[in-house]
Every structure is written in C-alpha cells, then in structure tokens.
Phi, psi and omega in degrees: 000113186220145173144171156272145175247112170264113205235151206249091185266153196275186088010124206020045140244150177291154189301327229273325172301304175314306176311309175296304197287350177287310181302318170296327172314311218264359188078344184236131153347281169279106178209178172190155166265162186244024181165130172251163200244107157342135178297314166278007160296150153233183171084187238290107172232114184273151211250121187262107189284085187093238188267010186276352179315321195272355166256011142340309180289319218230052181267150186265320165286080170277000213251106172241160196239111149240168171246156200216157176217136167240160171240123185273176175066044186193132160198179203224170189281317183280353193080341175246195200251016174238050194261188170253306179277122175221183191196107218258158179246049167331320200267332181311146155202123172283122151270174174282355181283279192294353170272319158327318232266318208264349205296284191337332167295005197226011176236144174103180197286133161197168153340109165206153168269101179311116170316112200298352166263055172222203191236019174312163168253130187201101173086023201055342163261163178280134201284349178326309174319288191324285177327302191278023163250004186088001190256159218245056179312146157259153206202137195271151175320144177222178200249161129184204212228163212212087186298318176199168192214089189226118167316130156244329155222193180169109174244104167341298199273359185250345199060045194234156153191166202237131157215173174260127165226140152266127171192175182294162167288151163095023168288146167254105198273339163309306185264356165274307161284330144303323170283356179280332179276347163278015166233023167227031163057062155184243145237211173185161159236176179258160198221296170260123185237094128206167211274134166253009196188135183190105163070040197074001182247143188231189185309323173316305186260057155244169211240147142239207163342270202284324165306287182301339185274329200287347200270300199304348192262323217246324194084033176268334161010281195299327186305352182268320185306090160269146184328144150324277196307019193252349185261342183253038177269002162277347167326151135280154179277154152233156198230138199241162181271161182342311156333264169320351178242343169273001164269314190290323183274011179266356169110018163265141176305162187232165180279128172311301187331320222258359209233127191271168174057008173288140194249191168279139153067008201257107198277323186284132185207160176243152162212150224243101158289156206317299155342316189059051193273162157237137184278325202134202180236136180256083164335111136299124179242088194267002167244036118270332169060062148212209190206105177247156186302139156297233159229124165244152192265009190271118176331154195241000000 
C-alpha cells in the first residue's frame, strides 16, 4: 500500500500523534507527513504511505489555505487563546473599517517572527523547549509570503472576526493575525485554526480516525490511498518504451535526444513505463543530454 492518505486531523493531537495512532491502524511503518499542524488545529494533513515517504524531502506544492478566527484586544504568550500567559487591551476597538483598512499589509511577501511556541530549531533545541523553561530565544526573521487574506465576518461588539488565508511554507497564521492585531494598536489571538487546503489536497478528501480504522476493518483500506503521483502532476510526463524502461530502472541515464516530450529548460519529469506503470520522478541534465532518476516510488 503505497500513495497518500489524507487525514482529517483532530484537536490536540500533534501531526507525529497522527502518525503513531496511523501506524497501529494501518500495520505500517513506513509513513510521514508533509507539514506539521498545531496540536489545536484541525483539518488536511496528507499522510506519505509506504514508498510515497521518499517524497517528504522533494514535494513540489508547499502553498496551504486556512480558515482562522481571531480575537483583538487580548494576546498571549503562545499567540493563541491556548496560552497560559495573556494581556488584556481595554482601550483597544477594532472596527471593521479599520481591520480592512491594515489586511493589504499582510499580503503579498513579508517579515514574520517565528513564535516561540513553536517546533523551530535554534542552537539545536526546539524553541518550544526553550519557552516551557522560560527562556526568551533570539531567533531570526524569516520571510515568506502570504497569496490572499480574505475577511468573512466580523463582530464588533465580541471583537471576533473569521478570515481565509493562502499562503506559502513556513507561515505562522498565529503571527500573522498577532502582528495584525499590533498594527491596529494592541494584540490579538487565534481562537480557531483550521487548514483546508494543504500540498493539493483539500478537506473534501480527508479521513478521519474512525473512517479509516472501519475501512481497514472491512478490506476497504486501499480505496483511501490516493497515488504518489497525484504529488507531481504538475510535472510533464515521459512515457518511456519498453527498452527505456527496463535501463532506467537499473539505474541507466537514457539520451534526452532519444525521449519524447522533453521541453526546453524544463528540469523536472514524472516518468512512466512502457505499461504506463509510475516510476517515479526524473532530472534533465541538458548539458549532459541525458535524463537521470530522481526519486523512484516503485516497491523494490
């Protein structure tokens, strides 16, 4: 059984808890995630099954979508409303004029301080460590980008308001709506997280828990798995002839020249046996003018 399994993850489990209680389901070993999730997040965490484990390192689609509800005039040591330590803002009020008014500062490339409640690394610990012993890392800016911010409600009088964010790896949706509540002059927390879109997969095809042990109880299991190759389709394909596919899987490079469908400048390929079995994924090397292996996904 190889391919991903997309999980619908719960509430206070960690992605690594997902990973453990999948593994007594499922009989395997071998599995990974492709992104890890707040222990109070829920929603799409695709699950890497078998030989799909080896594409952990090479995913090409890092760009995930949440839906989020934040609260202004209150923050916190964790940024969420599941801190210990908070800090109230009497005087603060957000209108919705003025929370429209700050969103564009927060789309498009920027600046964020990884939260000290997180599973960054600094110095070799996790800063998480570092927090629950009290200590206060310095931990450098790191950039990255934020595609839409788009509001959906907002109630004045609770200071609550619910929005969708697209974005890049390495976002912290926890530090975005905290600096969004310092630039409308005070803080804010996240109340709610959850991801609805993640590496292409979106919420619709997740599982949870009790779906997957009754499909594993039944022999329905695999009917869950969708291909490895559903993570490269933005790839072009080469579909190689009979020859070309029994050299490529001994590990001989093949002449580009000789291979349909090589584009100009284009390095990345899914490839295909004559059978139109998937192989894995392939590197153009064109000022060798050859085509070498990749990662390949086939049981061994």
């Amino acid at each position: 059984m190889n391919g991903i399994l997309c999980m619908n993850k719960p509430e206070e489990f960690t992605s690594f808890d997902v990973i453990g209680k999948l593994r007594g389901i499922l009989r395997i070993k071998r599995l990974g995630h492709t992104g890890t999730l707040d222990p109070m997040a829920t929603g799409v965490l695709p699950v890497l099954v078998g030989t799909a484990a080896k594409a952990c390192d090479i995913m090409p689609d890092q760009d995930k979508t949440y839906r989020a509800r934040v609260r202004f005039g209150l923050s916190s040591d964790t940024l969420d409303i599941w801190g210990k330590e908070f800090t109230e803002y009497p005087d603060m009020h957000v209108t919705e004029d003025a929370l429209r008014s700050v969103i564009p500062q927060f789309v498009g490339k920027i600046e964020q301080l990884p939260p000290m409640y997180s599973a960054v690394s600094v110095g070799g610990k996790r800063l998480y460590e570092l927090a629950r012993q009290g200590i206060e890392a310095e931990r450098p800016v790191r950039n990255v980008e934020v595609y839409g911010l788009e509001l959906h409600s907002f109630d004045e009088e609770k200071q609550e308001a619910e929005m969708t964010v697209s974005c890049g790896k390495g976002t912290y949706i926890r530090t975005l709506l905290s600096d969004m509540g310092q630039a409308l002059g005070g803080g804010a927390v996240m109340t709610a997280l959850c991801r609805t879109k993640a590496s292409g997969f979106c919420l619709s095809e997740c599982y949870t828990f009790d779906e997957v042990k009754a499909a594993a109880e039944n022999g329905t299991l695999e009917s869950l798995i969708i291909p490895t190759e559903r993570l490269f389709e933005g790839y072009p394909k080469l579909r190689l002839n009979e020859v070309q596919s029994r050299m490529y899987r001994n590990g001989v490079k093949l002449d580009l020249k000789r291979i349909h469908n090589i584009k100009d400048g284009q390095e990345l390929y899914t490839v295909y046996s004559n059978e139109g079995a998937f192989i894995g994924t392939a590197r153009a090397d064109f000022k060798a003018c050859e085509l070498r292996c990749h990662k390949n996904f086939e049981e061994r």
